[in-house]
C-alpha positions in Angstrom: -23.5 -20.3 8.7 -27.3 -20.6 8.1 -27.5 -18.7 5.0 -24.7 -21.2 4.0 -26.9 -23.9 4.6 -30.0 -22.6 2.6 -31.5 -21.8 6.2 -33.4 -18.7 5.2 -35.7 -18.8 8.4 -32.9 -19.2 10.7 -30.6 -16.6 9.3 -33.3 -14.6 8.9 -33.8 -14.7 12.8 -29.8 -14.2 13.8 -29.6 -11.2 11.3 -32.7 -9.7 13.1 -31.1 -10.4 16.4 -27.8 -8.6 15.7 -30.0 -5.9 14.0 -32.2 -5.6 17.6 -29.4 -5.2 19.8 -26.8 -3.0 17.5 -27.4 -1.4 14.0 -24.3 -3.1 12.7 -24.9 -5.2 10.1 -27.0 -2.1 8.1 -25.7 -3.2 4.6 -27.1 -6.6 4.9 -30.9 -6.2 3.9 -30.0 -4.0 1.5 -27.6 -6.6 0.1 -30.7 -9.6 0.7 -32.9 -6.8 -1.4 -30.6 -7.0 -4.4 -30.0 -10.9 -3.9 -34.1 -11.1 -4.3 -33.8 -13.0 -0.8 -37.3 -12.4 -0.6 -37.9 -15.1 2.7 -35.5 -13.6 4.3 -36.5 -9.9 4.2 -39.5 -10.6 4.8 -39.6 -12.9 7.9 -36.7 -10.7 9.3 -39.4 -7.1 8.6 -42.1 -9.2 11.1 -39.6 -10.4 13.1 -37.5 -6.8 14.1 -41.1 -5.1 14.5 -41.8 -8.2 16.8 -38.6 -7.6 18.9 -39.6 -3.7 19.1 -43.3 -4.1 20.0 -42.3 -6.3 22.4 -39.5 -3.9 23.9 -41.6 -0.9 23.9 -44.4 -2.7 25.5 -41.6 -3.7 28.4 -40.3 0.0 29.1 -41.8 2.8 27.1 -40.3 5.5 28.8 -36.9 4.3 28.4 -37.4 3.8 24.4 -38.9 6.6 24.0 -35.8 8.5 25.9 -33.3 6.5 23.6 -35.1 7.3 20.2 -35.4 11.0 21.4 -32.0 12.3 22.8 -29.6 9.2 22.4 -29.7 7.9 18.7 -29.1 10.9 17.6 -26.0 11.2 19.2 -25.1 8.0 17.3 -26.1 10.0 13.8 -24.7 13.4 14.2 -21.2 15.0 16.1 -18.1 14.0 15.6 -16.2 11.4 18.6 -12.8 12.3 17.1 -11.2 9.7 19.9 -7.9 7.9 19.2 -10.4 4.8 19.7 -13.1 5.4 17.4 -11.2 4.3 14.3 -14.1 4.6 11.4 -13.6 7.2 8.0 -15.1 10.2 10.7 -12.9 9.5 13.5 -9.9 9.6 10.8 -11.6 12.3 9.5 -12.4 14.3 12.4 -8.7 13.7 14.1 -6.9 15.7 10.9 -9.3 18.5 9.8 -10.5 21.3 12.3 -13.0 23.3 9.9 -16.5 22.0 10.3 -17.7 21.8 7.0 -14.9 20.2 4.9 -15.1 17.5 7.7 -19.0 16.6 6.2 -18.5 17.4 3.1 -14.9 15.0 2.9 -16.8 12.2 5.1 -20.3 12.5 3.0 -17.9 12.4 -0.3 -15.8 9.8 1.2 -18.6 7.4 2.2 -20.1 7.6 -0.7 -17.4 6.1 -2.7 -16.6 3.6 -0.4 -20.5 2.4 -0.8 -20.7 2.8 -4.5 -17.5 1.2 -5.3 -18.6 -2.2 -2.9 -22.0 -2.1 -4.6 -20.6 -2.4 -8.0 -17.9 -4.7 -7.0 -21.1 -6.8 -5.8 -23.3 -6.4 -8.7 -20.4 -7.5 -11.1 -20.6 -10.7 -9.5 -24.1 -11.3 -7.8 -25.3 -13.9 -9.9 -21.8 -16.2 -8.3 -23.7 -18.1 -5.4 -20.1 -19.0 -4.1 -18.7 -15.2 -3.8 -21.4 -14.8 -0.9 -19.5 -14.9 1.8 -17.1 -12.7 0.2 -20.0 -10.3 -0.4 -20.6 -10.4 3.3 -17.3 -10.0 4.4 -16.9 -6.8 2.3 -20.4 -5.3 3.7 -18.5 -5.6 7.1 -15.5 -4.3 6.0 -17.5 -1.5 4.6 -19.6 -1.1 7.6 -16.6 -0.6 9.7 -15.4 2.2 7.7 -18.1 4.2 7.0 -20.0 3.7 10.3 -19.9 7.2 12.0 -18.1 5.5 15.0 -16.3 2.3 15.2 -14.7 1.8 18.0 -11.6 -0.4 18.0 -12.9 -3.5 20.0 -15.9 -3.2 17.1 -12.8 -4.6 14.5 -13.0 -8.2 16.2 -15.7 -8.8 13.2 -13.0 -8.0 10.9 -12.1 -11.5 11.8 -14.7 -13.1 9.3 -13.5 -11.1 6.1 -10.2 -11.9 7.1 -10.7 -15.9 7.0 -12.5 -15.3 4.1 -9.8 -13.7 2.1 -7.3 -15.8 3.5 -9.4 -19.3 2.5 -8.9 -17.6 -0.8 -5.5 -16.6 -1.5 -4.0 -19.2 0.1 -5.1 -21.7 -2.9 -4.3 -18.6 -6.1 -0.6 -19.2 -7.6 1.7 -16.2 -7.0 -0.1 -15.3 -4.0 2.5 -13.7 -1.8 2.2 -10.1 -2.3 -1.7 -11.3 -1.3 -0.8 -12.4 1.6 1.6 -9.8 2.6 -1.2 -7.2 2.2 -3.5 -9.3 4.2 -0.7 -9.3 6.6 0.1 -5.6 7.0 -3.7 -5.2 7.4 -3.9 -7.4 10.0 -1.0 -5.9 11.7 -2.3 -2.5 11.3 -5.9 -3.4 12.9 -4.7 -5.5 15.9 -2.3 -2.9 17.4 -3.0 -0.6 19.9 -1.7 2.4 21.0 -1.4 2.8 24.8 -0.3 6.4 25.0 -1.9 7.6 21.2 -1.3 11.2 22.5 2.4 10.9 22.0 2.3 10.0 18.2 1.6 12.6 15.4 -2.1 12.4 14.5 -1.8 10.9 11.3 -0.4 7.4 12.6 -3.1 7.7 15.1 -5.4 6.0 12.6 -3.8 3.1 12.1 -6.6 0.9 12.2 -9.0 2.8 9.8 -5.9 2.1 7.5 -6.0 -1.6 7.9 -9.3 -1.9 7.1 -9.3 0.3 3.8 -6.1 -1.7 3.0 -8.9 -4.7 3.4 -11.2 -3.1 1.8 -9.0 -2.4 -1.2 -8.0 -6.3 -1.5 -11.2 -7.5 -0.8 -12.6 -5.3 -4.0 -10.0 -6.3 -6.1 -10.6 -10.2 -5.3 -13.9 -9.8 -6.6 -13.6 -7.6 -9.0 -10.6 -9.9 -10.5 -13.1 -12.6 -10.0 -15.7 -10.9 -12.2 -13.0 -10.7 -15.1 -12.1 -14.5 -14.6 -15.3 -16.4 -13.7 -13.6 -19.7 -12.9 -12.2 -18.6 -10.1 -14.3 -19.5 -6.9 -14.1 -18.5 -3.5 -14.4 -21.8 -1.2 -16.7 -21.3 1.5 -15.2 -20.7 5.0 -17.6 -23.2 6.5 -16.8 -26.3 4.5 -12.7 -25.3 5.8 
């Protein structure tokens, strides 16, 4: 909403926030680095070693503990629960060997990041695709996170809006929408006894959102080939 309004001090401080209490929203610097959102990355650098200094200063036995044997629970092993819905979940759910599992998620991610990136770059200099930009990161984020757990998808909700802003205003826009549909079906629904399924449909979340992912890409992508069409921002809706 800030960045919307040209607020670079104020979303500056929200993006730290979210960045202080859960490393979710990882793509987003990097995206602010390619922008040239120099404000930004800057007041948000002094601000996150701010929060930090001031948290270690608080309790530094119990940051010290969390940097030393949890985090790195959060980078390596593999949570193959029903719940944890990300590429390594999906991943780790079908294949039992130990190294196709890295070398398929690794290969895997890597796509997933280089295709968004150049999906973005084809259109980075379009000030009105930003949110769509965003909204894809998220997506993305999602994805390739080594866990996301399935109440994590409720930020799926700002892509969604997004798209959906979008599409709603293109001509022929049904099979849009039906997509946009089936993903949303696909993310919202839970399994209550997952066990009883065949593993494959146990993902069905992880396929929404690369069924997002894919229309989301394609938007923009189309968008680069046709540069009159413009994505309304969801905040002016």
């Amino acid at each position: 909403y800030f960045l919307d309004k040209k607020k670079n001090y104020l979303s500056s401080f929200f993006l730290v926030l979210s960045l202080a209490i859960k490393f979710f929203p990882v793509f987003f610097p990097l995206y602010f680095l390619i922008k040239k959102k120099w404000k930004i990355l800057f007041f948000a650098a002094i601000t996150f070693c701010l929060f930090y200094i001031i948290a270690f200063l608080l309790d530094p036995k119990i940051n010290i503990y969390f940097y030393k044997n949890i985090l790195p629970t959060f980078l390596a092993g593999w949570k193959t629960d029903y719940y944890n819905q990300s590429l390594s979940g999906f991943v780790g759910r079908i294949i039992a060997d130990g190294n196709i599992r890295n070398i398929l998620r690794y290969a895997f991610s890597i796509i997933f990041v280089v295709i968004s990136f150049l999906a973005i770059f084809k259109t980075l200099k379009s000030g009105r695709l930003q949110n769509m930009h965003l909204g894809l990161l998220v997506t993305l984020n999602l994805i390739v996170s080594n866990f996301s757990w399935q109440h994590h998808f409720v930020l799926i909700v700002f892509p969604f809006l997004v798209i959906l802003f979008y599409v709603q205003r293109m001509k022929n826009n049904l099979k849009f929408l039906f997509v946009l549909f089936i993903s949303y079906v696909l993310i919202s629904f839970n399994l209550k006894n997952p066990n009883d399924v065949p593993i494959l449909l146990q993902s069905h979340v992880f396929y929404g959102a690369v069924l997002l992912w894919i229309l989301e890409v394609f938007l923009i992508w189309k968008n680069s080939r046709k540069p009159g069409l413009h994505f309304p921002s969801a905040w002016k809706r």
